[in-house]
Structure formats: structure tokens, C-alpha cells
PDB file with SEQRES, HELIX, SHEET and CRYST1 records, atoms N, CA, C and O in Angstrom:
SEQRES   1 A   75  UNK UNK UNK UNK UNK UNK UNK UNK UNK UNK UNK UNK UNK          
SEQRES   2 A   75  UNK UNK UNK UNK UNK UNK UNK UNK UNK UNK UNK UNK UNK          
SEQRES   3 A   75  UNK UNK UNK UNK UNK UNK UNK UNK UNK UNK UNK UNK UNK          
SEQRES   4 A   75  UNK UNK UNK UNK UNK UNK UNK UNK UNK UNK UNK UNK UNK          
SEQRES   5 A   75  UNK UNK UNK UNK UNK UNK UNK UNK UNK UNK UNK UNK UNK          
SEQRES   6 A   75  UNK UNK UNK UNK UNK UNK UNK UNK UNK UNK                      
HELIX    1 AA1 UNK A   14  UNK A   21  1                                   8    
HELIX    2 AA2 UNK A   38  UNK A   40  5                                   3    
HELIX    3 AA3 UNK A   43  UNK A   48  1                                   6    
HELIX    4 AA4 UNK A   63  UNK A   72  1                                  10    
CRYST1    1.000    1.000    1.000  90.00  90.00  90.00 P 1           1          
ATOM      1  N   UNK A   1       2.274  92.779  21.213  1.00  0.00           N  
ATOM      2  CA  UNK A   1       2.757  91.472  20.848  1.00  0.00           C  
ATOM      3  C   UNK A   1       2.250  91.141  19.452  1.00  0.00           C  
ATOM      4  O   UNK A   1       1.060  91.076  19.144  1.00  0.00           O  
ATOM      5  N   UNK A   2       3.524  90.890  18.451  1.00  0.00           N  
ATOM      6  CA  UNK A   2       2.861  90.214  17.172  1.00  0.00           C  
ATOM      7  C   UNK A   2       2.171  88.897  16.864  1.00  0.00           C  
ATOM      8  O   UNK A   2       2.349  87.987  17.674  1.00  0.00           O  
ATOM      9  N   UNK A   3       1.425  88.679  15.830  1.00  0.00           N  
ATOM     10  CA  UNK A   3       0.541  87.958  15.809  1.00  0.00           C  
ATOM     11  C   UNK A   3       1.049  87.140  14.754  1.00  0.00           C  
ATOM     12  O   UNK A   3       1.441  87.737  13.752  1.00  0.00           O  
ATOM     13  N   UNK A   4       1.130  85.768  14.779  1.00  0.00           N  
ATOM     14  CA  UNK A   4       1.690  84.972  13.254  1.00  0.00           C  
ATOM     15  C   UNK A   4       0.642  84.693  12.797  1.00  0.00           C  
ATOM     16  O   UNK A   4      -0.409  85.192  13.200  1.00  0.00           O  
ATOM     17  N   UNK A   5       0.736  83.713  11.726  1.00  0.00           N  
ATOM     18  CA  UNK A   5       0.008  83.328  10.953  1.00  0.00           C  
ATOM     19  C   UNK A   5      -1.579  82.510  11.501  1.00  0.00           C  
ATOM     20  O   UNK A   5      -2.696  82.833  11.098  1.00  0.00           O  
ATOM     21  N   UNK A   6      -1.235  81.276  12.623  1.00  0.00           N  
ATOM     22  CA  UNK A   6      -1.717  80.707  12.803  1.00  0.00           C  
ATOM     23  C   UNK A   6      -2.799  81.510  14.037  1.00  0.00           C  
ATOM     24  O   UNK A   6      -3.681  80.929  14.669  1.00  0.00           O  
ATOM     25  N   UNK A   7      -2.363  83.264  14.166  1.00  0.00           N  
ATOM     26  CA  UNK A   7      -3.206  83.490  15.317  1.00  0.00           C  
ATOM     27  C   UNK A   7      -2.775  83.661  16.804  1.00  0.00           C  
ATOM     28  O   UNK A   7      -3.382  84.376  17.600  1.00  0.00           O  
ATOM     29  N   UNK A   8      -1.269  82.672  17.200  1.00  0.00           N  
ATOM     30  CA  UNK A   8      -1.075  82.393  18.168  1.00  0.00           C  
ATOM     31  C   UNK A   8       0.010  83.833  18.410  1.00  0.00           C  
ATOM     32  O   UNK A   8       0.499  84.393  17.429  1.00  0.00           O  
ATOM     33  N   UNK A   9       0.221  84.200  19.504  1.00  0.00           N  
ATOM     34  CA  UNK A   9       0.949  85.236  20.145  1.00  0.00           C  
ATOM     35  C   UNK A   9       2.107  84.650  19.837  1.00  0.00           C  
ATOM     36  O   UNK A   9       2.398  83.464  19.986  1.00  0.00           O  
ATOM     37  N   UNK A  10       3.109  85.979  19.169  1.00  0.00           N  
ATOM     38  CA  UNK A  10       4.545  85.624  19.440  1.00  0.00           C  
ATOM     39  C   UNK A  10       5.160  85.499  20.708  1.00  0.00           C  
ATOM     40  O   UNK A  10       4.580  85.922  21.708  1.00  0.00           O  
ATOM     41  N   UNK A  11       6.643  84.785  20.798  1.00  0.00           N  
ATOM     42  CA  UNK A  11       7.140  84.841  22.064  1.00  0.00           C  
ATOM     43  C   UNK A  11       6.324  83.678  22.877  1.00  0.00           C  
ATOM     44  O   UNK A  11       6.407  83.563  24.099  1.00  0.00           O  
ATOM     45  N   UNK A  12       5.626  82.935  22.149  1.00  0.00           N  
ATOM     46  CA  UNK A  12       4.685  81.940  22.933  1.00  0.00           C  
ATOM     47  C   UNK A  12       5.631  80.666  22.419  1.00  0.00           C  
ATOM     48  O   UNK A  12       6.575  80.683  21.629  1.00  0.00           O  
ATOM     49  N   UNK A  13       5.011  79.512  23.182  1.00  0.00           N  
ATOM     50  CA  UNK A  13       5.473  78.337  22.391  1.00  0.00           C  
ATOM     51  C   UNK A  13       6.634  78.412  22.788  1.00  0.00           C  
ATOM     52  O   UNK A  13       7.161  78.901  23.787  1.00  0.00           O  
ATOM     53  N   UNK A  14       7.052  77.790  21.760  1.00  0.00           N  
ATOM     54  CA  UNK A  14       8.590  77.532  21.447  1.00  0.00           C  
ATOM     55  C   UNK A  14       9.882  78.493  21.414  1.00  0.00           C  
ATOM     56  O   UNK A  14      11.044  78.165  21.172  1.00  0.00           O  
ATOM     57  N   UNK A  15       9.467  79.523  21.663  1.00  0.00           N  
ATOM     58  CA  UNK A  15      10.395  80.727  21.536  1.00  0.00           C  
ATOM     59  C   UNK A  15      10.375  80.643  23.282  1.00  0.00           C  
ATOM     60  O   UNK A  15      11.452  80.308  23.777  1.00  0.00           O  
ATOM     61  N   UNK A  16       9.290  80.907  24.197  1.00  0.00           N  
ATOM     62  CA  UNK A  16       9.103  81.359  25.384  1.00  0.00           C  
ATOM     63  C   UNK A  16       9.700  79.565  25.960  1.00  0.00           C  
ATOM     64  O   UNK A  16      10.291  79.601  27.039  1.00  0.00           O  
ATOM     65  N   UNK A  17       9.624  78.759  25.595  1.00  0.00           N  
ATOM     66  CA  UNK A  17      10.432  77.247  25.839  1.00  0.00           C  
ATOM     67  C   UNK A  17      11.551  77.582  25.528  1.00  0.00           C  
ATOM     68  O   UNK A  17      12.258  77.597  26.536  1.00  0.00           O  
ATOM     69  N   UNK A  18      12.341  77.996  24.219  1.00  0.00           N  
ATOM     70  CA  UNK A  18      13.758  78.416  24.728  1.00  0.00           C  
ATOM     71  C   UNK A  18      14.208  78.846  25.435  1.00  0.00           C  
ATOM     72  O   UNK A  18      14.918  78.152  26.163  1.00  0.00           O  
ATOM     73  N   UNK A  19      14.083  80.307  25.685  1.00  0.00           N  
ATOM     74  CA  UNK A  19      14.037  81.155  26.844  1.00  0.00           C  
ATOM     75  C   UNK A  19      14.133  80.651  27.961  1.00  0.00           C  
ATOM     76  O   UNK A  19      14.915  81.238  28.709  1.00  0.00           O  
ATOM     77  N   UNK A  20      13.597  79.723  28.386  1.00  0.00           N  
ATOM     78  CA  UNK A  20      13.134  79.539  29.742  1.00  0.00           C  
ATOM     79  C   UNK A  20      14.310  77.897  30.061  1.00  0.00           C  
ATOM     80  O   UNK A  20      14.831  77.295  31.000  1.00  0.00           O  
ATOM     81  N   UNK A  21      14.242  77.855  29.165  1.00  0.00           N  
ATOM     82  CA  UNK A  21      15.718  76.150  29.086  1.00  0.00           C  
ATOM     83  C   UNK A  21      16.923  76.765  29.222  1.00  0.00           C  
ATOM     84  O   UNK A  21      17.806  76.538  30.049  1.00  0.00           O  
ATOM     85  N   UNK A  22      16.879  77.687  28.205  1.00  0.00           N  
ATOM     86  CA  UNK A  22      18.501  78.569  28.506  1.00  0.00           C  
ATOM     87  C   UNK A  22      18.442  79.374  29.677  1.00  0.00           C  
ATOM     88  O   UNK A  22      19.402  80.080  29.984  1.00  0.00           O  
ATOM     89  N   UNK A  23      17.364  79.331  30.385  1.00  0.00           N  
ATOM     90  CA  UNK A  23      17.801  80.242  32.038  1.00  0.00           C  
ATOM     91  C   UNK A  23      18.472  78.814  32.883  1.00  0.00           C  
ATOM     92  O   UNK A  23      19.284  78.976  33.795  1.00  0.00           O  
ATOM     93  N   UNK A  24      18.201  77.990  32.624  1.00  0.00           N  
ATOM     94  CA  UNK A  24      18.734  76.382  33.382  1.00  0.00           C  
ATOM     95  C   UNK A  24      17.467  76.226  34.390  1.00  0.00           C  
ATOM     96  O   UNK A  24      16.354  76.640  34.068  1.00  0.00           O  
ATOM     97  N   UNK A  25      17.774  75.488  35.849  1.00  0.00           N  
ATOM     98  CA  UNK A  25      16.566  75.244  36.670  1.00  0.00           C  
ATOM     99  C   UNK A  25      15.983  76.413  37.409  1.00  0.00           C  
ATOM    100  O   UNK A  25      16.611  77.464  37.282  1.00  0.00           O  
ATOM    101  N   UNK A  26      15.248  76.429  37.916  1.00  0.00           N  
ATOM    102  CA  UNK A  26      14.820  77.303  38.815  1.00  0.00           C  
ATOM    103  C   UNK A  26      13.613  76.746  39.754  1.00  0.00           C  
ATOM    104  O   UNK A  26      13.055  75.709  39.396  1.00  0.00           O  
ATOM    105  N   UNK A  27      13.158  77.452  41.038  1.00  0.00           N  
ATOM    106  CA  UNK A  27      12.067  76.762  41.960  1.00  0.00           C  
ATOM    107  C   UNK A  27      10.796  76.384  41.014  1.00  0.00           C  
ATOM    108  O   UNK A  27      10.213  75.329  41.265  1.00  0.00           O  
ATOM    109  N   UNK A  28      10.333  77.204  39.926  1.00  0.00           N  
ATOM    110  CA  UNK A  28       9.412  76.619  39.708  1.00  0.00           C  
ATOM    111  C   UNK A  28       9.646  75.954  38.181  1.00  0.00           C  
ATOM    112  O   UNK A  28       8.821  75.219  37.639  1.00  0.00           O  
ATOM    113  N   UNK A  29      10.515  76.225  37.785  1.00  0.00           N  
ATOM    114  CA  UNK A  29      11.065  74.772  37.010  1.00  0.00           C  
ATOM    115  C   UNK A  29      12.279  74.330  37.060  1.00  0.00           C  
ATOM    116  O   UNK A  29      13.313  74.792  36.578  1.00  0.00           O  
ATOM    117  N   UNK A  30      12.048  73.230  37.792  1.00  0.00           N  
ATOM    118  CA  UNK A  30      13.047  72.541  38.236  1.00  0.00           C  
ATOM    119  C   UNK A  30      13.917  71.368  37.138  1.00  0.00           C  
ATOM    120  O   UNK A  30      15.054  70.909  37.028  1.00  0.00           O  
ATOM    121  N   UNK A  31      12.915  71.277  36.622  1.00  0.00           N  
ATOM    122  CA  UNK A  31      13.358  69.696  35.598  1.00  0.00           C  
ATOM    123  C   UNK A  31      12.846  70.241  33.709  1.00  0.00           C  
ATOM    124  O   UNK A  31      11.863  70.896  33.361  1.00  0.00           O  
ATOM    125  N   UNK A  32      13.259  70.021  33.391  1.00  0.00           N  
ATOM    126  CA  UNK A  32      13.047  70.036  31.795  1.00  0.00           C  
ATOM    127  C   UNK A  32      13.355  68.625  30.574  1.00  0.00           C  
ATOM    128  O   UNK A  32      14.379  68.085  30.154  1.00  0.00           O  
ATOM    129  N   UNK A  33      12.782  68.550  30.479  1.00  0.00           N  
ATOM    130  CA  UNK A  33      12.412  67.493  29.168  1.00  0.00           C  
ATOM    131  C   UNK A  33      12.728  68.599  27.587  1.00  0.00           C  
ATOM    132  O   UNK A  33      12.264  69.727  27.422  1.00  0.00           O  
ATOM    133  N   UNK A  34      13.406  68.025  26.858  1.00  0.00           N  
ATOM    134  CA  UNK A  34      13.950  68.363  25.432  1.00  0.00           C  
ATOM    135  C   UNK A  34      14.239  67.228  24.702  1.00  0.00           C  
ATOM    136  O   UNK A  34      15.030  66.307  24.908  1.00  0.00           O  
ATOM    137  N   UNK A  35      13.270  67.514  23.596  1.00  0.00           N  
ATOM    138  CA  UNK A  35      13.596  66.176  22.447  1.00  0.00           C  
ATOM    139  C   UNK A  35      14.360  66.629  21.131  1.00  0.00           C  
ATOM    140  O   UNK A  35      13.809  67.169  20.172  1.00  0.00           O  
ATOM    141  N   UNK A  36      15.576  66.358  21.220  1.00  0.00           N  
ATOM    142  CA  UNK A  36      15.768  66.962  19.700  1.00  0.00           C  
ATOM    143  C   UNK A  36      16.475  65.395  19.162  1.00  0.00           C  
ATOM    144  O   UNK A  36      16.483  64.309  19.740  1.00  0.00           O  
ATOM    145  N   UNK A  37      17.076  65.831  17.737  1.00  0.00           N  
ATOM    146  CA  UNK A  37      17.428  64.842  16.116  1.00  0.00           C  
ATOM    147  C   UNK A  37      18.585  64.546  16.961  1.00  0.00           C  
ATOM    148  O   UNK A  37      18.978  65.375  17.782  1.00  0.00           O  
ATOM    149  N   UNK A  38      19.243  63.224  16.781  1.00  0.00           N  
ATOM    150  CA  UNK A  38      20.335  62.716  17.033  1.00  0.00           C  
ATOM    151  C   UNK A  38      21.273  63.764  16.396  1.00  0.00           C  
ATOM    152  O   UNK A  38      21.945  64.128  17.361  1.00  0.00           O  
ATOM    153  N   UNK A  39      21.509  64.147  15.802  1.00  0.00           N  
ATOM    154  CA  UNK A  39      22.527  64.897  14.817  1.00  0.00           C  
ATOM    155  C   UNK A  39      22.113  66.578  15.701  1.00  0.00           C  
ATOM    156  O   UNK A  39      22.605  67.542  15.114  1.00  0.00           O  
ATOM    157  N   UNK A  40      21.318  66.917  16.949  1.00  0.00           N  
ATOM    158  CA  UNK A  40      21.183  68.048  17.258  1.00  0.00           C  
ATOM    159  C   UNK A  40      21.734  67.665  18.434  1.00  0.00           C  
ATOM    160  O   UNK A  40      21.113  68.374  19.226  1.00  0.00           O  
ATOM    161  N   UNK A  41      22.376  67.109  18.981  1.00  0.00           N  
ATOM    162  CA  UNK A  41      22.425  66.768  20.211  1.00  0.00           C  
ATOM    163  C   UNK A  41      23.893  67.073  20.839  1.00  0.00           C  
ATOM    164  O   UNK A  41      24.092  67.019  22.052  1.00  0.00           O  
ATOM    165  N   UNK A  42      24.883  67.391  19.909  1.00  0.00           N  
ATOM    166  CA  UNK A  42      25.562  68.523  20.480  1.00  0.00           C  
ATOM    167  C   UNK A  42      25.820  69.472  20.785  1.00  0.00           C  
ATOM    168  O   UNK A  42      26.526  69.948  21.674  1.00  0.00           O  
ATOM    169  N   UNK A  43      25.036  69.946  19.769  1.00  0.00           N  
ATOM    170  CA  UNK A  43      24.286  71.549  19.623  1.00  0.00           C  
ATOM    171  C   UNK A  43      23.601  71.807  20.593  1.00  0.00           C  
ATOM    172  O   UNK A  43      23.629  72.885  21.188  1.00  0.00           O  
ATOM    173  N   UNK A  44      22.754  70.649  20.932  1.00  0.00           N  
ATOM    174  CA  UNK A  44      22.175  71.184  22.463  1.00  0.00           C  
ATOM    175  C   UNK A  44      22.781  70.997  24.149  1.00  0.00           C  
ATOM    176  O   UNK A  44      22.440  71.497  25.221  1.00  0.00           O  
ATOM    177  N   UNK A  45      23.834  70.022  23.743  1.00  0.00           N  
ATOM    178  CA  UNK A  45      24.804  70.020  24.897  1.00  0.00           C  
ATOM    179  C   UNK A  45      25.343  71.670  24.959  1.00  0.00           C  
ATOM    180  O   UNK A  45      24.978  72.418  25.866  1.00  0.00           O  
ATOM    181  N   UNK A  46      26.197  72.075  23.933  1.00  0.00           N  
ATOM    182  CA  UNK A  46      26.355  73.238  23.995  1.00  0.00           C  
ATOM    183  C   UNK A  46      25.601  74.172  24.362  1.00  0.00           C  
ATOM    184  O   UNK A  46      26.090  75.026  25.102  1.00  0.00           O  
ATOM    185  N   UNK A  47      24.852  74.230  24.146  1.00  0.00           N  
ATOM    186  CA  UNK A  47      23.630  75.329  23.774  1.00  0.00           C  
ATOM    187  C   UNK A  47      23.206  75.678  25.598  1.00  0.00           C  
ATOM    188  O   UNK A  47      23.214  76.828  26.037  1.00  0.00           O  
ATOM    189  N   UNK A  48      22.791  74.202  26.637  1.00  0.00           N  
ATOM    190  CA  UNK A  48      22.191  73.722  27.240  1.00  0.00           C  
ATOM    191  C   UNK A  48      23.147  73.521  29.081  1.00  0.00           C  
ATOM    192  O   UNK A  48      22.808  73.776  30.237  1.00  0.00           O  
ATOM    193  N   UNK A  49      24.114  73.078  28.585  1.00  0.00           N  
ATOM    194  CA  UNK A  49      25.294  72.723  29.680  1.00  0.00           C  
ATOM    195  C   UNK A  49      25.505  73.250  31.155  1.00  0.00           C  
ATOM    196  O   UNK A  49      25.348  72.728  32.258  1.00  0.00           O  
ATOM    197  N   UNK A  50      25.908  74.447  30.745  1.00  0.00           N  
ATOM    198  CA  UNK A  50      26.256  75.320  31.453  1.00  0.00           C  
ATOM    199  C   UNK A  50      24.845  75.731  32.434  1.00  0.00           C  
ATOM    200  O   UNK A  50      24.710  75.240  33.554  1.00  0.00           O  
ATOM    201  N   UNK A  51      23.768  76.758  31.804  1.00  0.00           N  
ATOM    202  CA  UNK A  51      22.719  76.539  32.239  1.00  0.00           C  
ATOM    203  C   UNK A  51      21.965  75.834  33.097  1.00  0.00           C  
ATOM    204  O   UNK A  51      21.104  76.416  33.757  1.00  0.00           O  
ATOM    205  N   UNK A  52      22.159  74.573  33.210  1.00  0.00           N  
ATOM    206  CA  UNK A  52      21.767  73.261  33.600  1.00  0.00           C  
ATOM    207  C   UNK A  52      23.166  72.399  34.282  1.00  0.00           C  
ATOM    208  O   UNK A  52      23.454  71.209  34.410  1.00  0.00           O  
ATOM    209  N   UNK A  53      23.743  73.525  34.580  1.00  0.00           N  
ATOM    210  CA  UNK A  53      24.682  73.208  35.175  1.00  0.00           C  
ATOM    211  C   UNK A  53      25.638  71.243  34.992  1.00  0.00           C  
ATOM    212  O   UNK A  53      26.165  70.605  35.903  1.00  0.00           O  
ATOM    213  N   UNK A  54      25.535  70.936  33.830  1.00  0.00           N  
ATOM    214  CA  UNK A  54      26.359  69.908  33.291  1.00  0.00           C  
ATOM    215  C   UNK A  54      25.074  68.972  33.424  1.00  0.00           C  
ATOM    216  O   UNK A  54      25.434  67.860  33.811  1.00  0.00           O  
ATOM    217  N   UNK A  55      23.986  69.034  33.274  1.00  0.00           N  
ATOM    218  CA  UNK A  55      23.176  67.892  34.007  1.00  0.00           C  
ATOM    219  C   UNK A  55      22.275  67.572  32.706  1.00  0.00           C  
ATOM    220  O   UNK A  55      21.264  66.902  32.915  1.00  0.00           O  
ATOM    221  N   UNK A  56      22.483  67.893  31.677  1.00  0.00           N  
ATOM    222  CA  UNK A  56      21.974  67.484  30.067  1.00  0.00           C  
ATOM    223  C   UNK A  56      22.448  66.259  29.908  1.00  0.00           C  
ATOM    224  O   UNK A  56      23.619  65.940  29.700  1.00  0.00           O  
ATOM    225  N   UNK A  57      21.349  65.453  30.026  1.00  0.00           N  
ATOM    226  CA  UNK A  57      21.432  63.524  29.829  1.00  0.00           C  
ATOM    227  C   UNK A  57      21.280  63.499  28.402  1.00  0.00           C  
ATOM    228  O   UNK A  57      20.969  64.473  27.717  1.00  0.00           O  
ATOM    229  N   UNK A  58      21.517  62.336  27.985  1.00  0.00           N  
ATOM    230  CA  UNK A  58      20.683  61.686  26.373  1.00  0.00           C  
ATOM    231  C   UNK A  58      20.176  60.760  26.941  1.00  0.00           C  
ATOM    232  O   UNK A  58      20.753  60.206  27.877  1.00  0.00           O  
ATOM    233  N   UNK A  59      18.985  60.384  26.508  1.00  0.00           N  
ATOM    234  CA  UNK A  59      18.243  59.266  26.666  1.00  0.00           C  
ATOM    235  C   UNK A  59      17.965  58.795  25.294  1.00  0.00           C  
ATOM    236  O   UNK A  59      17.896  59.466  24.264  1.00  0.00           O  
ATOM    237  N   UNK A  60      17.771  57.136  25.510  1.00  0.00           N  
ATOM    238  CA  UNK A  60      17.381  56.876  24.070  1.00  0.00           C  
ATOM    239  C   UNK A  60      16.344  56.224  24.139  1.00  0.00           C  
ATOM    240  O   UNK A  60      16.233  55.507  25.133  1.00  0.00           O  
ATOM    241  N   UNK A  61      15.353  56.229  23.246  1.00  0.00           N  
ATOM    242  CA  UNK A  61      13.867  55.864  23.500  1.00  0.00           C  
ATOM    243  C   UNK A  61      13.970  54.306  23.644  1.00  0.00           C  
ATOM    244  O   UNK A  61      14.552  53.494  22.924  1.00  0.00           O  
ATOM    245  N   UNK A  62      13.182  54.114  24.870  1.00  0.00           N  
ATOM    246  CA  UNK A  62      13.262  52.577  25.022  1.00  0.00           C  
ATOM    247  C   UNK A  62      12.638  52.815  26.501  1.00  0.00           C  
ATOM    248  O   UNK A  62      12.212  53.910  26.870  1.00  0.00           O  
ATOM    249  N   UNK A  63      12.643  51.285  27.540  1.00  0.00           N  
ATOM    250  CA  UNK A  63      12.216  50.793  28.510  1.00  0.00           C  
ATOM    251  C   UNK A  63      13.017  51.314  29.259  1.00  0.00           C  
ATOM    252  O   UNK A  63      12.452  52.127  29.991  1.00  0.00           O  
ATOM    253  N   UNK A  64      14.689  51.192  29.531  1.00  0.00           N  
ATOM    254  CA  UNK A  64      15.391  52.248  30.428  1.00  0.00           C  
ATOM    255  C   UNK A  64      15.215  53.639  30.415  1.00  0.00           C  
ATOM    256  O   UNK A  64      15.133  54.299  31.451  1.00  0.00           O  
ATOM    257  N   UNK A  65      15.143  54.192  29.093  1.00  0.00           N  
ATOM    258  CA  UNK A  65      14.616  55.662  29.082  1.00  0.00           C  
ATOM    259  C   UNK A  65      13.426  56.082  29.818  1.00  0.00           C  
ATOM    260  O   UNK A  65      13.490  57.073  30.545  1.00  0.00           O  
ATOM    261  N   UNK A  66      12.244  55.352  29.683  1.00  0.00           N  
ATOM    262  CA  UNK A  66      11.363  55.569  30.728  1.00  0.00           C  
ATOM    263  C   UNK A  66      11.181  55.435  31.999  1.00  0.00           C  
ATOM    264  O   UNK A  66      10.530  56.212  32.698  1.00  0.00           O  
ATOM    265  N   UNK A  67      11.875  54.213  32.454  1.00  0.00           N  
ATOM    266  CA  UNK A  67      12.008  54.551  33.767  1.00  0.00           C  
ATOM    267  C   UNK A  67      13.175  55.233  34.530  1.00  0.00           C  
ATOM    268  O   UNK A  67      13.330  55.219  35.751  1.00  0.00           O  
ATOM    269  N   UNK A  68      14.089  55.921  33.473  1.00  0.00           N  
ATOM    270  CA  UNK A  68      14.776  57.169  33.955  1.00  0.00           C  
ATOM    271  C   UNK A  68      13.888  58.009  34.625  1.00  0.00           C  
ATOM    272  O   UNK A  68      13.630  58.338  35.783  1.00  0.00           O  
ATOM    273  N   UNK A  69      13.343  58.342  32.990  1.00  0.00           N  
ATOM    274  CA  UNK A  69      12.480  59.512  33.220  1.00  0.00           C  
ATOM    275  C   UNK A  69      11.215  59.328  34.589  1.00  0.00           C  
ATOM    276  O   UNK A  69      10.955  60.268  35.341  1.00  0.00           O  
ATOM    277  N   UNK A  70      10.716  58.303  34.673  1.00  0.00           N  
ATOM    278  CA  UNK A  70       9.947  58.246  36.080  1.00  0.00           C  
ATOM    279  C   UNK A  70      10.452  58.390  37.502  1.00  0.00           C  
ATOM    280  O   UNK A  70       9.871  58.794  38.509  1.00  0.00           O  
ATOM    281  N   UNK A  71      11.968  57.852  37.276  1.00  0.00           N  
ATOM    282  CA  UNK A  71      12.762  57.843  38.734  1.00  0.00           C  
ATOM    283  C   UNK A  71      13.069  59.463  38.897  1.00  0.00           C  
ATOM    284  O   UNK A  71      12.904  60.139  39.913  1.00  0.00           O  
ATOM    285  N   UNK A  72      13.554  59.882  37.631  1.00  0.00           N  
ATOM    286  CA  UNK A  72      13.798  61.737  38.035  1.00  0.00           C  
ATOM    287  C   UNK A  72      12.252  62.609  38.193  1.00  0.00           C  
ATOM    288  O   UNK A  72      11.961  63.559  38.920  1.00  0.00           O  
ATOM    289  N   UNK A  73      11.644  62.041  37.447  1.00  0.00           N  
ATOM    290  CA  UNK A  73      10.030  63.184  38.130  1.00  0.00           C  
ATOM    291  C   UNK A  73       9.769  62.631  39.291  1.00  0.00           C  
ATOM    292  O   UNK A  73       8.657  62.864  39.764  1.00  0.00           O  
ATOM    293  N   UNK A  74      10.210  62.223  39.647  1.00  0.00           N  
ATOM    294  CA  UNK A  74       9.352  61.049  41.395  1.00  0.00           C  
ATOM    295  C   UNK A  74       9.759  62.019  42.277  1.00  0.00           C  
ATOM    296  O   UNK A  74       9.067  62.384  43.227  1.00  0.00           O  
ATOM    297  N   UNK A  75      10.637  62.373  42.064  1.00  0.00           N  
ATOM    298  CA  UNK A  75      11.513  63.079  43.134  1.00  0.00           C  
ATOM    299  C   UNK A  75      11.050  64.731  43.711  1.00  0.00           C  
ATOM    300  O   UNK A  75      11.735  65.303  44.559  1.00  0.00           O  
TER     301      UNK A  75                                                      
END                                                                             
């Protein structure tokens, strides 16, 4: 495994978080959280959709957004 700059293992991070969003849910991850730029957010519908079988929300930061997000982890 290569080594970047900062030390940290490739394939870690954010690469091994893609990976694992584009497989969609699975038993031991069931739910996923993704923050991207308003202007990325079709790109990640696309990207994301299918995978996740149509179930890619937008949320927009605020008081309903959070208690989205609390009513879907509750579960």
C-alpha cells in the first residue's frame, strides 16, 4: 500500500468512503451521510442513485434537516 504525503495509507479515507457509497447499503452499512457543494449535487444523484437504490435525499442545513437526520438514525 502507497504512502502519501501526509503519512496516511492510500485507499484510506476518502477513496475507501467512495468505494463503499458506490456499493449502496449493506447489513453493516446501512445508512450513509454525504455532504457535497450545491452545484455537486447532481453529480451525486447520478453518481449515487441507483446504488442506493433511488433513496439519495437533499437536505438543507437547518432545524428540519436535523431532525430528518435524527428520525432516520433512530431507526
Amino acid at each position: 500500500m502507497a504512502r502519501v504525503s501526509d503519512g496516511a495509507p492510500r485507499g484510506e479515507g476518502l477513496v475507501s468512503a467512495m468505494r463503499l457509497l458506490g456499493e449502496g447499503p449493506s447489513l453493516c452499512w446501512p445508512h450513509a451521510l454525504a455532504v457535497v457543494r450545491r452545484d455537486l449535487l447532481g453529480a451525486a444523484h447520478r453518481h449515487f442513485d441507483d446504488a442506493w437504490r433511488g433513496e439519495v435525499r437533499e437536505l438543507v442545513p437547518g432545524d428540519a434537516a436535523m431532525r430528518e437526520l435524527c428520525r432516520l438514525y433512530e431507526a
